[in-house]
Phi, psi and omega in degrees: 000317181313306206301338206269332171300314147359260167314000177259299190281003172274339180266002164283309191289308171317318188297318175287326177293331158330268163355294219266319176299321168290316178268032161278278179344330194283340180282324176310131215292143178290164159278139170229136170243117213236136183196163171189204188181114134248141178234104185245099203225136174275130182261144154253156214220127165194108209253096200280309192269349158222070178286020143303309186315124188239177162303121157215179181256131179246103138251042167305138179062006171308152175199172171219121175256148152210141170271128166258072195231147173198164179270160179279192163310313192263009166072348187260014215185142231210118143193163206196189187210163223213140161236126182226169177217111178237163184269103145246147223296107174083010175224157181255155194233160157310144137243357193222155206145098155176148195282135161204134158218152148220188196223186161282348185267322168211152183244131163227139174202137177239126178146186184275121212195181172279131184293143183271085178234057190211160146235282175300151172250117176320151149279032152297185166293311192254122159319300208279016178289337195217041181284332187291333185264340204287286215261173164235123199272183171306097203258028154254341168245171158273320171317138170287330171316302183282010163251017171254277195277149175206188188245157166187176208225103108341073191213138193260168164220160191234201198170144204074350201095016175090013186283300174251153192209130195244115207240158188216138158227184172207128160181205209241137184246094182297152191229157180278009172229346220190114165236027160320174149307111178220031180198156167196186183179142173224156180192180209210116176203139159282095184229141186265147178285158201324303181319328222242336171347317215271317197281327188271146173280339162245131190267298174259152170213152135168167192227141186233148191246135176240151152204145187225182178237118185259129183247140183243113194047235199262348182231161174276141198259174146233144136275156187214142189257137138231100165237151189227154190211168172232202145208095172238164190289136137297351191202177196209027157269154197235015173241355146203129200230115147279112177244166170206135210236121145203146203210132170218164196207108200244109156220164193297320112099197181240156191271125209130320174296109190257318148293107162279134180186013156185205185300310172296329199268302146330333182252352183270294169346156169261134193192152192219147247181125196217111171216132200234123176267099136294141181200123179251105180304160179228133153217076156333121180031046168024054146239128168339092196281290168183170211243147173229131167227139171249148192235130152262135166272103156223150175261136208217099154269111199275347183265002196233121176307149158050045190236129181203147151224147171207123209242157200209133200224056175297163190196146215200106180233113176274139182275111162283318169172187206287135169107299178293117150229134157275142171273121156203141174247155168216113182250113181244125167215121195235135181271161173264188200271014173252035195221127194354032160105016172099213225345300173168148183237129170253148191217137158230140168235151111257158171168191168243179174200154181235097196238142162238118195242110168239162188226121191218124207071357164003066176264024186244305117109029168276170205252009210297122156233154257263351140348299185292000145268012145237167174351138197232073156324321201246121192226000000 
């Protein structure tokens, strides 16, 4: 009788320490993770398609993250929500704003974040340096901001050990009439994880559907996109790393459109888009010295005469020390004569940048970093 008395109150006191443990947790400080980038670079300029446009100090994509995570209850699983700020011109914005959780199995995350209307990254400087060939764009705003970022509903499965992934959205592209659900997209990529980057012959693969909704005159159009890219190693040294990024993007876009003359009117054309990256890595005892890359661009709006453009971007970044780099770009883009009336825009940049990463309280310990949600110039 003693033993059976016992035994009721070590499993009544366990239980309750449960009990006190779980609602203890909640107090318990999250993992934060602090992270950023200023990029600071002088443009000089000579512009066919904005002569107006002058030599400035560019802190475009300057940004400050911060991460909120802790595991849940069941240990399997990981969630937190992401406050990000970038500098766009000259006032700072949410570019980041959102709730995420995973597992080994799925990523789900809602909220405001960069749209996946991409697969690869150019080795510019910049997002928006090659955005017209890069990305598929807003065809309802004219902001450069909003051919990047939306609100959206996110969700990956994953597959293999998280090597393939089968991604599903839904959300919003903002429009100056309509700020609804009006875009969604599913799509299949093969990614190799960070470690293996340098080793594996393919870092990326993968093919994606984008589709959004436009009101167009008195109706609403849906465009609809595909694009698919690859990245892969040219080589398998991981102390000179030869890459080569290629992507394209074919769409259907609407019928009516005569004129190219800003963001919208470009993401509305029907137009198909091709951009291919060389990129050569230094990584001395296999740490990253500095990179020299080249990106070539071309573009096609097949319903519109004589409109073709095409670009050419070497770009060349030294490691001064962690964090620290110098910059320089040289950007060529020359248009046909169904494009602002035909000749060509030059861009030279120099500059630095300064990026940081810390971690703090650390129970979690994936290595995922928190950088990588925005723009990768160096890899």
């Amino acid at each position: 009788m003693r033993i059976i008395l016992l035994t009721i109150i070590i499993v009544v006191e366990l239980t309750a320490q449960f009990a006190i443990a779980l609602e203890v947790d909640r107090e318990v400080l999250p993992r934060i993770t602090l992270g950023g980038r200023v990029i600071s670079t002088l443009d000089i300029v000579d512009l066919d398609s904005d002569p107006d446009k002058e030599e400035n100090i560019n802190l475009g994509d300057s940004n400050l993250l911060l991460r909120f995570d802790k595991l849940i209850y069941s240990t399997k699983g990981v969630a937190g929500a992401v406050i990000g700020l970038t500098e766009h011109d000259d006032e700072m914005r949410f570019q980041q704003l959102h709730a995420f959780y995973w597992n080994q199995d799925f990523k789900i995350s809602l909220g405001r974040g960069r749209l996946p209307n991409y697969l690869i990254e150019a080795p510019t400087l910049r997002d928006d340096d090659l955005l017209t060939y890069t990305h598929v764009g807003n065809a309802s705003s004219v902001e450069e901001f909003d051919q990047v970022y939306g609100e959206a509903l996110k969700f990956d499965w994953f597959l293999d050990r998280k090597i393939q992934a089968v991604s599903l959205w839904a959300g919003t592209r903002k429009s100056e009439t309509n700020n609804g659900i009006n875009s969604y997209g599913l799509g299949y990529q093969y990614i190799q994880p960070e470690h293996l980057h340098f080793t594996k012959r393919i870092r990326l693969a993968g093919i994606q559907l984008d589709r959004q909704k436009v009101e167009f005159g008195n109706d609403d159009e849906w465009i609809t996109a595909i694009i698919a890219g690859a990245d892969i190693n040219l080589n398998r040294d991981p102390s000179k790393v030869w890459s080569l990024a290629v992507q394209a993007i074919v769409k259907d876009g609407i019928d009516g459109v005569t004129k190219i003359d800003n963001f919208a009117t470009q993401a509305q054309a029907e137009s198909s888009s091709l951009v291919a990256a060389l990129r050569y890595t230094n990584r001395p005892n296999l740490l990253t010295r500095w990179q020299a890359g080249l990106t070539f661009g071309y573009k096609d709006y097949s319903d519109i005469t004589d409109a073709t453009q095409f670009s050419i971007a070497p770009s060349f970044v030294y490691k001064l020390g962690q964090g620290i780099d110098l910059l320089t770009q040289v950007i060529y883009t020359s248009y046909d004569d169904g494009l602002y009336a035909g000749g060509g825009d030059v861009m030279f940049q120099v500059g630095i940048s300064f990026s940081l990463e810390s971690v703090f309280n650390d129970q979690i310990h994936d290595r995922n970093s928190i950088l990588n949600l925005e723009h990768k110039y160096i890899q």
